[in-house]
N, C-alpha and C positions, 0 to 999 in steps of 0.2 A: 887801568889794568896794568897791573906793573908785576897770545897765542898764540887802494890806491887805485884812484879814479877811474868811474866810467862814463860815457857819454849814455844820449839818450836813449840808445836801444839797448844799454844793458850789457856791451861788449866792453870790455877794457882798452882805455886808447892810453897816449903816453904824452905827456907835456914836453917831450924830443921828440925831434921829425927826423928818421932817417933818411939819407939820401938816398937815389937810385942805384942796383946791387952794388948795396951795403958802404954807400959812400958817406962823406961826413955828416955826421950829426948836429940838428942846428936845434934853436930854441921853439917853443910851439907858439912861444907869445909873439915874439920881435924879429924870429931868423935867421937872428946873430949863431955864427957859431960857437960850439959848447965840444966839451971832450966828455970821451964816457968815461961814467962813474960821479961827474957832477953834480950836486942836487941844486944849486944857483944859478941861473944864468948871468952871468959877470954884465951884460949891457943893460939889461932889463929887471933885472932881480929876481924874475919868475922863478917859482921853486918846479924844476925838472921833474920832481914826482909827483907833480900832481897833474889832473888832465890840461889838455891844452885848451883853451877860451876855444880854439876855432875848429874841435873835433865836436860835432853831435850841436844838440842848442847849446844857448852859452853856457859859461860854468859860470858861477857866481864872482862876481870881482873879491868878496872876502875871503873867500878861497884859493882863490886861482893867483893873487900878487900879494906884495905886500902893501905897507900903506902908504903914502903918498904925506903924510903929515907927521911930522917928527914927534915922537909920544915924550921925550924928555923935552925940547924945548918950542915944540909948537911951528920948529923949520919946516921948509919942504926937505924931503926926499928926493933925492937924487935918480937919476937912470944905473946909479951903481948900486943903489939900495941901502945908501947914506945919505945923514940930514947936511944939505950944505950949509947949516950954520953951524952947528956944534958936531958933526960927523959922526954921530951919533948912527948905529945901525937900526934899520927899521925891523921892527917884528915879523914875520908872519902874519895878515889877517887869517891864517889856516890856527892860531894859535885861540883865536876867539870867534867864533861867527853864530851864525842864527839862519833859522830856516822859519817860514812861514807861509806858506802853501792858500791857507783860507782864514780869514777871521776866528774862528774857532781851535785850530790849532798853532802851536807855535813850538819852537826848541832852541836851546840856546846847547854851544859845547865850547867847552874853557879849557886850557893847560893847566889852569888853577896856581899854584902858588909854589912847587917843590921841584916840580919835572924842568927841564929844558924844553921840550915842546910836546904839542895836542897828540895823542896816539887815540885820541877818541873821534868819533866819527858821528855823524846823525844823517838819513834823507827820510821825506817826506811827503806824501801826496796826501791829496783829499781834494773831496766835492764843496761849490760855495755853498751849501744848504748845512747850517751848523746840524752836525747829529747824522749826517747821512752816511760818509764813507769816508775814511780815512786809513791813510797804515803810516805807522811810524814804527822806524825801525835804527838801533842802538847797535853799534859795534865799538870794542874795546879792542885797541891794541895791546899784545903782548908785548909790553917793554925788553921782555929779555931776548927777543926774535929780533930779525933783523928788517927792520922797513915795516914795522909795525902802524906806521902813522900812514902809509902808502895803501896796507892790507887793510885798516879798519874801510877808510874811505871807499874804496873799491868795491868792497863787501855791503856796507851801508845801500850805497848806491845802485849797486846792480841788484840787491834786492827788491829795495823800492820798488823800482821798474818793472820787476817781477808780477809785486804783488801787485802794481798799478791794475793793470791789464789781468788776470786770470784770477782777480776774488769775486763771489758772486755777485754782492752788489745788491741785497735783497729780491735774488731771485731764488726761487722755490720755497720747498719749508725749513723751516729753521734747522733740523735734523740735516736735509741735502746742503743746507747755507755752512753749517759746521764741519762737513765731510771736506765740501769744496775749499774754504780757507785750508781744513789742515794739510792738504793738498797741495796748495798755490804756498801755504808755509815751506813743507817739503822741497818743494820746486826750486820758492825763494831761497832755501839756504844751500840747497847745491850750487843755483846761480852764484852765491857768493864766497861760497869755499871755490868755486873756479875764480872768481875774479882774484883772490888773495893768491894761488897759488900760479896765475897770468906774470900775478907783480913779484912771483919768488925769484931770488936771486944766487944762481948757483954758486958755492964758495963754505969756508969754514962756518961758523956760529948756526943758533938754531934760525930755521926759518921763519918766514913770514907766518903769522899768525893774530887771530884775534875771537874775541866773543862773538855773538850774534844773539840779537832780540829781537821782535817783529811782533807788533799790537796790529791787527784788523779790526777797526771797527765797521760794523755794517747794521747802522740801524740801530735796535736795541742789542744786537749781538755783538759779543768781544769775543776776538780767538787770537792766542796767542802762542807762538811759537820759538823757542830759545835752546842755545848750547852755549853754555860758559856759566857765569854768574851776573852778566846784565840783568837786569830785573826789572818786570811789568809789575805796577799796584793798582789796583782799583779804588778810589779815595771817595768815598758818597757823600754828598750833604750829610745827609741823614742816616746813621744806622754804621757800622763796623768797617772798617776799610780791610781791605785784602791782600795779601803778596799773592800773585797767581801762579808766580813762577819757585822754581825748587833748584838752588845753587848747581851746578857740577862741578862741584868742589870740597877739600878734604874737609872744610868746616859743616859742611849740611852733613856731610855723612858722619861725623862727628855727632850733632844734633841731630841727626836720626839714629843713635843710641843712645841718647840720653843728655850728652853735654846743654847746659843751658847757653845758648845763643850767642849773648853776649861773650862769654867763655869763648866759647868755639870761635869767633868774627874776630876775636883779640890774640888769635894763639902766635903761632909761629910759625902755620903752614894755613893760615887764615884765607891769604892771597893766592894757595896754590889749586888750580882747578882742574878737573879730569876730564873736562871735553872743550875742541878749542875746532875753528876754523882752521885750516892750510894744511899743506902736501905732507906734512907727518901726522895728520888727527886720527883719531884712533877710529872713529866714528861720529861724519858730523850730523848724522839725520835728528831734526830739533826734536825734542820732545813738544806736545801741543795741551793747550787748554782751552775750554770757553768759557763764559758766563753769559747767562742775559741781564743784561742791566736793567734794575729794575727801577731808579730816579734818577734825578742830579746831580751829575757829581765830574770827578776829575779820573779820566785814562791816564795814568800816566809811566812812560818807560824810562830807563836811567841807567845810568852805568854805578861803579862802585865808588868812583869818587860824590856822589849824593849819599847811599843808602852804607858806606862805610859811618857816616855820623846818626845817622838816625836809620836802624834796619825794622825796626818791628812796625807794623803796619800802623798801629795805636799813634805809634810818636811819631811818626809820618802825616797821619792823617792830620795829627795837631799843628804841628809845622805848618803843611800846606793850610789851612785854616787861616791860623796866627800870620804866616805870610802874607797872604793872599787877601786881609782885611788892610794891610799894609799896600800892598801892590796893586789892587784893586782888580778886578777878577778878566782881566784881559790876558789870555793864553801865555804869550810871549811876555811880558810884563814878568808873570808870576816865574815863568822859565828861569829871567833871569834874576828874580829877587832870593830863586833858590840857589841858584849856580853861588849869586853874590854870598849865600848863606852859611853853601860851605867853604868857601874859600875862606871864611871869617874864623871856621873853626880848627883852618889851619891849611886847606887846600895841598893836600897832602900827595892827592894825585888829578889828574884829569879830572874833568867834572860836567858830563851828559846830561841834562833832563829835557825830557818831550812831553806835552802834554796835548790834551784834547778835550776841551769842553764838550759834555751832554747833556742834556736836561730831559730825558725821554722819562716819560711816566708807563710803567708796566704793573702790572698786580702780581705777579707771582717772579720769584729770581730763581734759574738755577743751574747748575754747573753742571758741563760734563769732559769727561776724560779722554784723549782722545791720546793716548801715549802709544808711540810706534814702537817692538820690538828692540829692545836694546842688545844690540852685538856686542858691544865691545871686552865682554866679559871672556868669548872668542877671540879679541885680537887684544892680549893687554901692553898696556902703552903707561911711560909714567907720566904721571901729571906735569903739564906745563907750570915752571918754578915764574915766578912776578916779582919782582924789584921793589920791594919796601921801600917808604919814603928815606931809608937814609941813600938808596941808589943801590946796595946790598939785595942779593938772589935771595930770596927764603925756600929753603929746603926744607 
């Protein structure tokens, strides 16, 4: 997207430890002292914006440091977050990582190939019983905001944990099972528009900001809830794949008068979208969907660096297909032979995909609507502007 961490309950913590009243700021990984406004710690390499390993459970080591193995010549890494053979700087593992929760699901999130680093974001839960319960949930930082790769994270995260805990879980009827996710949707996306606006930082340029998208599965039931342009597909074995989700962005309202798709995804205000996460949104309450799934097939969420090269459900579905007879049908596998896919076509920006294997068999599919009152037509706000792959704002 070109709109920062939490621990386990869902609050916002900080990879600096403040001293007692308001004494010097140290590192959350090593201790060492740091000065504010730092996003490195000079002993450890730890990136300062992201949570601390020792706030809440762990945080992921691909996350949380960089890497320990020099990507140019195979040296180690340094405690300055240099290769002591060639002095080479290490990456970010925040720049590529992977989540995988249960054999069933998996997601990979990439910098991809044009940006300087990851403003995309992924977390994840589910149950071990493949098909039973999972949320995955997709956040895109706005490049043009500030600490956009901080906001996505934060947001991701403290959703998740949102939805962990208050989706129903195949309790009631499937009617009460849809009311409840769009609910625990709701819920999830205030949680994470506070967590992005926790990590804003007062001062010139625009704020912290980012997308939000959130898959529930539960059972044969999918419900979905999104603000921005991240986007949920439904991809079946058998029978039509589906976009579930509807852009908020100048291109869909474009194609909802008429522009044909392609047109509209290619313009010049392609990238600019009308509803976003953080402390200036005009209105973040998600709009929601469901389905009942009716075979086997692929959940899958993503950001715009995937569905920037393949938007329409059809050529989507054929991708994952064509990939996935390639990668062989293991969740995380297929993640990354998509990440890998677009970056081949030019990795233009960051690049999300999450998916979720189901193979439930139902006789009848069908969809229902579940869209909250939209305000914002009461508070209007201009679209947050995204950074085309030359680095360039499009207006």
């Amino acid at each position: 997207m070109t709109g920062p961490g939490v621990g386990g309950s869902g609050q916002p913590v900080s990879a600096v430890v403040e001293g007692e009243a308001g004494g010097p700021l140290s590192c959350g990984s090593c201790a060492s002292p740091v000065a504010r406004g730092e996003r490195f710690c000079e002993a450890c390499g730890a990136d300062l914006g992201q949570p601390a390993p020792a706030a809440g459970p762990p945080v992921p080591p691909e996350v949380a440091t960089t890497s320990r193995t020099c990507r140019e010549c195979g040296g180690d890494v340094g405690a300055d977050g240099y290769c002591t053979r060639c002095g080479a700087s290490a990456p970010s593992l925040r720049d590529h990582f992977t989540e995988q929760p249960a054999g069933w699901v998996g997601a990979v999130c990439d910098r991809g190939i044009r940006h300087a680093r990851n403003e995309d974001a992924v977390a994840l839960g589910a149950g071990s019983e493949p098909g039973s319960h999972a949320v995955l949930v997709v956040c895109d930082g706005v490049s043009s905001s500030t600490d956009s790769d901080v906001a996505s994270l934060a947001a991701a995260r403290a959703a998740r944990d949102v939805l962990a805990v208050s989706s129903p879980q195949g309790v009631g009827t499937a009617t009460t099972r849809v009311a409840a996710s769009a609910r625990a949707l709701v819920a999830a996306a205030d949680a994470a528009n506070a967590a992005v606006i926790a990590h804003t930082t007062s001062g010139p340029g625009n704020p912290a900001s980012c997308t939000f998208v959130a898959a529930v599965v539960d059972g044969p039931l999918l419900v979905v809830g999104w603000v921005g342009d991240s986007r949920a597909y439904w991809v079946p074995d058998a029978g039509d794949a589906q976009l579930l989700t509807v852009d908020d962005s100048f291109a869909a309202e474009e194609i909802a008068h008429g522009v044909p798709r392609a047109v509209a995804e290619s313009g010049p205000q392609a990238h600019a979208i009308t509803r976003w996460l953080g402390i200036d949104a005009p209105d973040h309450t998600p709009r929601t969907v469901s389905l009942d799934l009716d075979g086997p097939g692929w959940v899958m969420v993503c950001s715009d660096g995937l569905w920037n090269y393949c938007s329409e459900p059809h050529d989507l579905a054929a991708l994952v297909a064509t990939t996935g007879r390639a990668s062989g049908p293991e969740p995380l596998r297929l993640a990354g032979a998509l990440v890998d896919w677009a970056n081949a076509q030019g990795g233009q920006d960051n690049i999300t995909v999450a998916v979720a294997r189901v193979g439930l068999t139902r006789q009848v599919a069908t969809a229902h609507s579940t869209q909250p009152t939209d305000t914002s037509a009461s508070q209007p706000k201009p679209p947050r502007e995204e950074a085309g792959p030359d680095g360039n704002v499009l207006s």
